[in-house]
N, C-alpha and C positions, 0 to 999 in steps of 0.2 A: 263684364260686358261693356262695349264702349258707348258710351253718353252719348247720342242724339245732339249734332251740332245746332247753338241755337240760331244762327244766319243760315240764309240760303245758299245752297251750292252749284258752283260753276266747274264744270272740267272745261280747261280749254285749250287746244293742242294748239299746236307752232306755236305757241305763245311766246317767243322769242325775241320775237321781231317781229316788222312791219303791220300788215291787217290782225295776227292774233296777240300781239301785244296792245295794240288800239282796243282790241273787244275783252282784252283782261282789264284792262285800266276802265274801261266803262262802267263794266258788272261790276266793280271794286266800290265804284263811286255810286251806286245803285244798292250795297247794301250786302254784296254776294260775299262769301269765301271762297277762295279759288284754286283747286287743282291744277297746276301748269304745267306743259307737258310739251318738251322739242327732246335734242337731242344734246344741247348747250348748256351746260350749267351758268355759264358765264352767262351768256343773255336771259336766261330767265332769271338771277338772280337781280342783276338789273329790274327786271321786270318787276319783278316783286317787291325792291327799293322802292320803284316809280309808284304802284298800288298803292304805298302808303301803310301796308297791311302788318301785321305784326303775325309774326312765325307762325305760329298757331291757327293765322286765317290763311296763311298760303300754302301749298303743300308744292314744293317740285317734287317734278317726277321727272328723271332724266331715262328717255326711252325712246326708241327707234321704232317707227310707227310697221315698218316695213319687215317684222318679224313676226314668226307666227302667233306668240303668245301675247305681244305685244296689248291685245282690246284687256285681255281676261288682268293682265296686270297693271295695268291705268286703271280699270275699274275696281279690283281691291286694293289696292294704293288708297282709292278715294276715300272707299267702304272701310276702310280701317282706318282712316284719319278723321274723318266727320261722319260716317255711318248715316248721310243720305246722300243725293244725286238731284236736283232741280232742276239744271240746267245743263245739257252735253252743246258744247261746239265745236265740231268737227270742221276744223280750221287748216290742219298743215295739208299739206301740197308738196310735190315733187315730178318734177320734169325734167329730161337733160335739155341740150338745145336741139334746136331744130332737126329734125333726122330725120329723113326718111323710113319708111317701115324696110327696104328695100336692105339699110344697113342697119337698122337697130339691132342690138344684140339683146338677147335672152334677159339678162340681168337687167337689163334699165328697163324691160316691158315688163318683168315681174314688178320692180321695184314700184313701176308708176301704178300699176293695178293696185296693189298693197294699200300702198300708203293714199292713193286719191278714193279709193272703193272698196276693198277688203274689210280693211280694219277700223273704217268708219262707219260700214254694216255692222261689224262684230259687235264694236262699241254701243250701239245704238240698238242693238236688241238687247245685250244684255241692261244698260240700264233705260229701257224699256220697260221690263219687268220689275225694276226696282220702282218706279214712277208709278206702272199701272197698281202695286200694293197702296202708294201714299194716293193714288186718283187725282195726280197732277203732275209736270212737267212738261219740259220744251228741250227737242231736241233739232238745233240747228245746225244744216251742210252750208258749207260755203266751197260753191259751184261756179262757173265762171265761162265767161260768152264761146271761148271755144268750143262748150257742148252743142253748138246749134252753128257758131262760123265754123267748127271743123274746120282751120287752117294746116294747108300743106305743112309737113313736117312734124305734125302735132296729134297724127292721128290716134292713136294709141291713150296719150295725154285725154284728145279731145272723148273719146271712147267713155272712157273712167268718169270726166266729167258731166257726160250726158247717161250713164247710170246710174251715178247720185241725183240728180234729177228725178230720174223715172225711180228709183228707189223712195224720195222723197215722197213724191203724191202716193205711194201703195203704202208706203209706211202709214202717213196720215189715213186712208181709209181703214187700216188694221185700227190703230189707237187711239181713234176721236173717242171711240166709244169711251174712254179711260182718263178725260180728261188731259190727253196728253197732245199738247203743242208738236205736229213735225211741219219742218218750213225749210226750204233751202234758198238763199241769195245768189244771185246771179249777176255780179260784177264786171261791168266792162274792164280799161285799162286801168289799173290803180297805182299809184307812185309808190312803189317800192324798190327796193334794191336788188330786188329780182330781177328787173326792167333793167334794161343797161344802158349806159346811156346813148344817146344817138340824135345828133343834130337834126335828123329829120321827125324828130318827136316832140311838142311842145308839152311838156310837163305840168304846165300849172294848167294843161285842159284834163289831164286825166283826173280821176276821182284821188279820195285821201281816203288812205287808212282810216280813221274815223267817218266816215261816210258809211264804210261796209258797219262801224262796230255802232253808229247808230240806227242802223235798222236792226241788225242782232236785237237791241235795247228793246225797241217800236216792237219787236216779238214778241219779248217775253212780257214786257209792260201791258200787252195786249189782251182787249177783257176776255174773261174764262171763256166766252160763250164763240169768242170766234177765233179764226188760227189764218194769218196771212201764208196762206201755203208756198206760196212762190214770189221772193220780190226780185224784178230784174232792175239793176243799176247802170246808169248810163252817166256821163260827164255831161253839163249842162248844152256845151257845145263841142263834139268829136275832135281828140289830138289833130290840131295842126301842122301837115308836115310844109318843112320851106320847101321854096322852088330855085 
């Protein structure tokens, strides 16, 4: 039978790069062990250099969010490496560009449902149950302003995002009872490499990958008795575009 890990544990997907590499490197430094979970070996081992963490407190998992078994095997990946769950952050994202619904094909509107809403419910019930046994946890979405701008091109994207949302507060009303933290952040533009670049965007207005990974932190640091259900994040003053 496997030993009860003695730190707290973090799963946390894209952990890759940009916002979920920031929110692994936080939890690291907070104490956590970490489940890391894209689809790049190569970036997350980086990742796991950067934590500082030694083998046995990191676990990659190299896995495609956007398959069907995909939740069930992140979650016994965990459950057989440390045999608990503390923390889920339901981090990676996928969108193609801009498209209309008019010409999106099949595949890229599975793919976005999948991986922004599917497999982040899957995950989140099952270690759900795992939390409500220990009568603690914090499971955190990170959501982002198109659930509510709905920008042309993005409808589908924007869809996914605005039912992690409304997943989040019904989750919360199911598992308060349980001690268990649900919260989703709600990020405006954030500097990543996702973003491309473009003269008419001033970058050092947008937010920083660690912005989004310390309010993750501000969640789970957050006393037993209450649960920030919904943070929404803004840059202090809106991307400046030139004229």
């Amino acid at each position: 039978m496997t030993q009860t890990h003695p730190n707290p544990v973090a799963i946390v997907t894209g952990a890759g790069r940009g916002i979920g590499r920031a929110i692994a490197l936080a939890l690291a430094r907070e104490g956590y062990s970490l489940a890391i979970a894209s689809r790049s070996r190569d970036e997350l081992e980086q990742t796991r250099r950067l934590t500082g963490l030694p083998a046995d407190r990191a676990l990659i998992v190299l896995i495609d969010l956007a398959e069907q078994d995909a939740a069930e095997m992140l979650f016994e990946a965990t459950i057989d490496c440390f045999d608990r769950i503390d923390v889920l952050v339901n981090n990676a994202g996928w969108a193609p560009a801009r498209t209309s619904i008019l010409k999106m094909v099949d595949a890229d509107t599975h793919r976005v449902l999948d991986v922004n809403l599917r497999t982040p419910i899957a995950l989140s019930r099952l270690v759900a149950r795992r939390m409500a046994e220990a009568g603690a946890g914090a499971i955190v979405n990170i959501a982002s302003t198109a659930a509510t701008n709905s920008p042309a091109g993005e409808a589908v994207y924007a869809a996914a995002k605005a039912g992690i949302v409304a997943f989040t507060r019904a989750a919360f009303a199911d598992l308060r009872e349980y001690g268990i933290k649900v919260s989703v952040i709600i990020p405006g533009l954030v500097d990543t490499a996702l973003i491309p670049a473009s003269k008419r965007l001033d970058r050092s207005m947008m937010l920083a990958p660690d912005d989004v990974a310390s309010a993750v932190v501000a969640i789970v640091k957050s006393p037993a008795h209450s649960c920030p259900v919904e943070i929404v994040l803004h840059p202090q003053r809106a991307p400046e575009r030139n004229r």
